[in-house]
C-alpha positions as CSV (number, residue, x, y, z in Angstrom):
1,X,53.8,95.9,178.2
2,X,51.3,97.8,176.3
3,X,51.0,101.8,177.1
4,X,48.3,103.9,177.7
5,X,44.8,104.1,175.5
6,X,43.7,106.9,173.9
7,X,41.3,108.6,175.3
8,X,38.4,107.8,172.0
9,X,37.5,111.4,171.5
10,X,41.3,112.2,171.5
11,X,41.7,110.3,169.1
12,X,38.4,110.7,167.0
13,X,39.6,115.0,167.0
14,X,42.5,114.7,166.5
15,X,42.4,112.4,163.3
16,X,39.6,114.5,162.3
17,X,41.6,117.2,162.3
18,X,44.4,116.0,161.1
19,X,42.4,115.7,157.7
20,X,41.1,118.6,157.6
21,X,45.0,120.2,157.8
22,X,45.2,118.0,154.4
23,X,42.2,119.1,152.9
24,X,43.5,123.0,154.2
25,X,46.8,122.7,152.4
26,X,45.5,120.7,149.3
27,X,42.5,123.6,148.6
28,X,44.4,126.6,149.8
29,X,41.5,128.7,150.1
30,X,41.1,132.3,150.6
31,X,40.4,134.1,153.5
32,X,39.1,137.6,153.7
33,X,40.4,139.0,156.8
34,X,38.4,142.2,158.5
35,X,41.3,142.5,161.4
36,X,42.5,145.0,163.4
37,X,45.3,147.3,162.5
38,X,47.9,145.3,164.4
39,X,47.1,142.1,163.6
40,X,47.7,142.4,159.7
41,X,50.8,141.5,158.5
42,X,50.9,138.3,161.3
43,X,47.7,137.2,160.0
44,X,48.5,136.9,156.8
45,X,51.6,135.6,157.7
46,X,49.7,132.9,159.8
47,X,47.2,132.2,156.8
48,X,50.6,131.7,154.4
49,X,52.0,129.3,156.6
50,X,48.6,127.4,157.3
51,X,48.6,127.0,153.6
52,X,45.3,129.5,153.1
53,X,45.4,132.7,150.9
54,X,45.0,135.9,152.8
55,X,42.8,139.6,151.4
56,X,42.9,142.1,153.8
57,X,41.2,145.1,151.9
58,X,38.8,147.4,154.6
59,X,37.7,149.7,152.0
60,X,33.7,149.6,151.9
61,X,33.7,150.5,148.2
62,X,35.2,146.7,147.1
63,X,35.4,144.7,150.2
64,X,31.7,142.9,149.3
65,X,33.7,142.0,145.7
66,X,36.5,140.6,147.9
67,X,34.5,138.6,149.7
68,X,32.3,137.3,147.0
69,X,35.3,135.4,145.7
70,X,36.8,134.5,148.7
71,X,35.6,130.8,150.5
72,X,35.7,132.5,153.9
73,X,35.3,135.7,156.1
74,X,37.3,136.7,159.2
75,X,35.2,139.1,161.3
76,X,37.5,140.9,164.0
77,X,36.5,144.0,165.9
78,X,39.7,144.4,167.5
79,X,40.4,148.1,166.2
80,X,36.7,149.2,165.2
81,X,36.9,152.7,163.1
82,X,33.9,153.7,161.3
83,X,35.5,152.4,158.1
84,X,35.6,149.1,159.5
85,X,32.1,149.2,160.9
86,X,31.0,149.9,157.5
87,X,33.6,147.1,155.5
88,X,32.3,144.8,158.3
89,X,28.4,145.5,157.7
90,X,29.1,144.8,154.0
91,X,31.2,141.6,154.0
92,X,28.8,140.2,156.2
93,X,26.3,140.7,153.6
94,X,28.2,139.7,150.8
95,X,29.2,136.5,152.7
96,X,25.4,135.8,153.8
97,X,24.5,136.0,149.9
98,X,27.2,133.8,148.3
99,X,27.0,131.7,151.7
100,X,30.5,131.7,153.2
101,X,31.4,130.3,156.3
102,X,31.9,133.4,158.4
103,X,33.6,134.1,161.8
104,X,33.1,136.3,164.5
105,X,36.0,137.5,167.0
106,X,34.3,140.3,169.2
107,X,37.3,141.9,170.5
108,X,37.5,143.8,173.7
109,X,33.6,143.7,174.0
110,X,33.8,143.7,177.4
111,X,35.8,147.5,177.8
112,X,32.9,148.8,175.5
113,X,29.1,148.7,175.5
114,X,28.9,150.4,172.3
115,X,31.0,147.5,170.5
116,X,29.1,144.9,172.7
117,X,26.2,146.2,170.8
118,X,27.4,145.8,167.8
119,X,28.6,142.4,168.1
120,X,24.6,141.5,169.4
121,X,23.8,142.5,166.1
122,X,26.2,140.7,164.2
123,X,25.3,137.6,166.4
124,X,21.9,137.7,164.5
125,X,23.3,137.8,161.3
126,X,24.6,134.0,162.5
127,X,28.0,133.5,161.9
128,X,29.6,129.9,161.6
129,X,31.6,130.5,164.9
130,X,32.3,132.9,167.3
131,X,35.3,132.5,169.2
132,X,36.1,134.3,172.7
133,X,37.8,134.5,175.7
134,X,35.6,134.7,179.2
135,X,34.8,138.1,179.7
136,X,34.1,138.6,176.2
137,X,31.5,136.0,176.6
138,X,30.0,137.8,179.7
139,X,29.6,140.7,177.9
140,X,27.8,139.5,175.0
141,X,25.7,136.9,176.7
142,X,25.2,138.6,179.7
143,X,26.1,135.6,181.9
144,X,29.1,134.0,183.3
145,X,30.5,131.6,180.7
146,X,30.2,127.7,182.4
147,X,29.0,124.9,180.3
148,X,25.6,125.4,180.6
149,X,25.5,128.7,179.8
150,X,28.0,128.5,176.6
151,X,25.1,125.4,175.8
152,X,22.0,127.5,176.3
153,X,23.6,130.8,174.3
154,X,24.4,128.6,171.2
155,X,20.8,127.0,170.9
156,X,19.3,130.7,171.1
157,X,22.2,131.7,168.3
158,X,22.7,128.6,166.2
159,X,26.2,127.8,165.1
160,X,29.5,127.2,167.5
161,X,30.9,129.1,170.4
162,X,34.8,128.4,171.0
163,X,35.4,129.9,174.8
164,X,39.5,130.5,174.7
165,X,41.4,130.6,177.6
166,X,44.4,128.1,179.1
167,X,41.6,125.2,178.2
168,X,39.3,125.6,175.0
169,X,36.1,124.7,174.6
170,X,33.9,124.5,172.1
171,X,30.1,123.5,171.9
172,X,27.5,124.0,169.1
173,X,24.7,123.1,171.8
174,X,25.0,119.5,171.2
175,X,28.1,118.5,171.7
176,X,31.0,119.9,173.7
177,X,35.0,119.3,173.7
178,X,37.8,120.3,175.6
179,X,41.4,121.1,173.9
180,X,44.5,121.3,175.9
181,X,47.2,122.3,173.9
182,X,48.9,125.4,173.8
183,X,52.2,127.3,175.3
184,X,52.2,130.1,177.7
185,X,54.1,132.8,174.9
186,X,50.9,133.0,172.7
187,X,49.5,135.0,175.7
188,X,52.7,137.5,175.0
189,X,53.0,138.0,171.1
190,X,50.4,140.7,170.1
191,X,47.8,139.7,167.4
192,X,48.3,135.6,168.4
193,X,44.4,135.4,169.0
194,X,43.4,137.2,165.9
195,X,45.4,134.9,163.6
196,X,44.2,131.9,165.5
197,X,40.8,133.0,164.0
198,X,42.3,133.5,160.9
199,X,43.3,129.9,160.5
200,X,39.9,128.5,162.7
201,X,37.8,130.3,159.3
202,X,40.4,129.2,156.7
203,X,39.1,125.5,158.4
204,X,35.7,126.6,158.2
205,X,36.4,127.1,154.4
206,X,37.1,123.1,153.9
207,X,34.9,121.3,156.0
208,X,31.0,121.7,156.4
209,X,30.8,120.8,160.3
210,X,31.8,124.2,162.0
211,X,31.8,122.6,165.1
212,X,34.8,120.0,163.4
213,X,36.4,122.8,161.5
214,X,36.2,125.4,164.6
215,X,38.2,122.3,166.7
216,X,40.8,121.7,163.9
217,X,41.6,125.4,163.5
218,X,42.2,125.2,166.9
219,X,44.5,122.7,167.5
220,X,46.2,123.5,164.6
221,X,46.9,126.5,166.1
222,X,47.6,125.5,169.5
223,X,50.0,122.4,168.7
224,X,52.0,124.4,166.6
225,X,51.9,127.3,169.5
226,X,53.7,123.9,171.5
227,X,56.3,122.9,168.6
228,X,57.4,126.7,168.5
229,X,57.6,127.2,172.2
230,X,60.0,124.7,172.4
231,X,62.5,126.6,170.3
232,X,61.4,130.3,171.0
233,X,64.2,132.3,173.1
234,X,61.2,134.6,173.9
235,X,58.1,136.5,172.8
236,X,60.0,137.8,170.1
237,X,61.6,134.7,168.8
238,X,58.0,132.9,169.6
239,X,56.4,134.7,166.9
240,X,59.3,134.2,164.3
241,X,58.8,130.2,165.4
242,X,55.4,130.2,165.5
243,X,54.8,130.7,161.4
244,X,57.7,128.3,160.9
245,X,55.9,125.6,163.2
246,X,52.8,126.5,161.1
247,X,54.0,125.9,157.8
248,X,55.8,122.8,158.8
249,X,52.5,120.9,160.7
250,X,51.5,117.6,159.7
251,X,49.1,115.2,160.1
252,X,51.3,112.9,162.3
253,X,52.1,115.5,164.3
254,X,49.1,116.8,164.7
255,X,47.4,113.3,166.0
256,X,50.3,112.4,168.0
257,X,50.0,115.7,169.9
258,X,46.6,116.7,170.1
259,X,45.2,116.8,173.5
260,X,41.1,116.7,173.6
261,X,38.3,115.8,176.5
């Protein structure tokens, strides 16, 4: 008796992404991480275990020099000081001119029309992706974020749009998929979203479809989120588990557990 089929685009994703982990750990490139205070030391952590090389510098005098020699930039306005305002300004720039895949997280837009504003202006210096949760979306786009709507914002601002939340999705206007996987603890470790980011642009640094790369960072993230969960005590153990489920991904494991619509 033969099981069930796979749904095609399951399948398609998730062997897509399941090279792109290969092509992650095989390159190991370097990702230049403009994060929040808090989310440091786990994103490099995350990055590590992904098998990508983390900078972190914020300092406005080098940070353009940083990112100059690094294959990708992490955007995050999680804890926006004026330093990081200015670092952020000029590793955009620097990524723009050596054209780096670049990606923006606009943190906790939505408590602050002053850093909404500052993310519309970043929009329109067109980053690869710009990942999200809901309200986030709202407040940058000014609508409330259905399919149409995520469709209609990315054709205005080329590149991707991945809308977090208990499903993902992620649309560059043309095409649209839905990923599944995931574990409730993510939502209870502090900094979880930032380094999903982290590892979404250290994909973006390997493969030249964002809309692939932003998928495989993804479910990268989000499968190993599952493999952890299943040995985590508790948010504090989840964390501990999660880099050890990152560094010990694989391709098999990967496809065999991807979940996509």
């Amino acid at each position: 008796m033969h099981g069930p089929r796979p749904n095609p685009l399951t399948s398609e994703l998730a062997e897509a992404a399941g090279e792109i982990l290969v092509r992650l750990r095989n390159a190991s490139p370097r990702v230049h991480s403009v994060t929040n205070a808090v989310a440091q030391n786990f994103t490099a952590n995350v990055l590590l275990a992904a098998g990508a090389v983390p900078s972190m510098t914020v300092d406005p005098v080098e940070i353009a020099e940083f990112v100059a020699r690094a294959d990708a930039l992490l955007v995050n306005l999680g804890t926006l000081d004026r330093e990081r305002r200015e670092a952020t300004e000029a590793a955009i720039a620097a990524a723009i001119t050596k054209r780096r895949p670049w990606l923006l997280d606009p943190v906790f837009i939505d408590r602050s029309p002053p850093r909404a504003a500052f993310a519309r202006m970043l929009v329109e210096r067109k980053p690869s992706t710009i990942r999200l949760n809901g309200a986030e979306f709202a407040a940058l786009a000014g609508v409330a974020p259905d399919d149409a709507a995520l469709r209609r914002y990315v054709l205005d601002h080329p590149g991707v749009i991945a809308l977090t939340g208990a499903i993902d999705v992620v649309t560059d206007g043309a095409r649209l998929a839905r990923l599944e996987n995931g574990h409730r603890l993510m939502g209870q470790v502090t900094a979880m979203g930032c380094a999903g980011a982290a590892v979404v642009a250290a994909c973006l640094a390997v493969e030249a479809d964002p809309w692939l790369a932003t998928i495989a960072g993804l479910l990268v993230f989000t499968v190993a989120g599952e493999c952890a969960g299943e040995r985590a005590r508790g948010p504090g153990s989840f964390a501990t588990e999660m880099v050890d489920a990152l560094a010990n991904l694989d391709r098999e494991t990967l496809r065999a557990r991807a979940r996509t619509s």
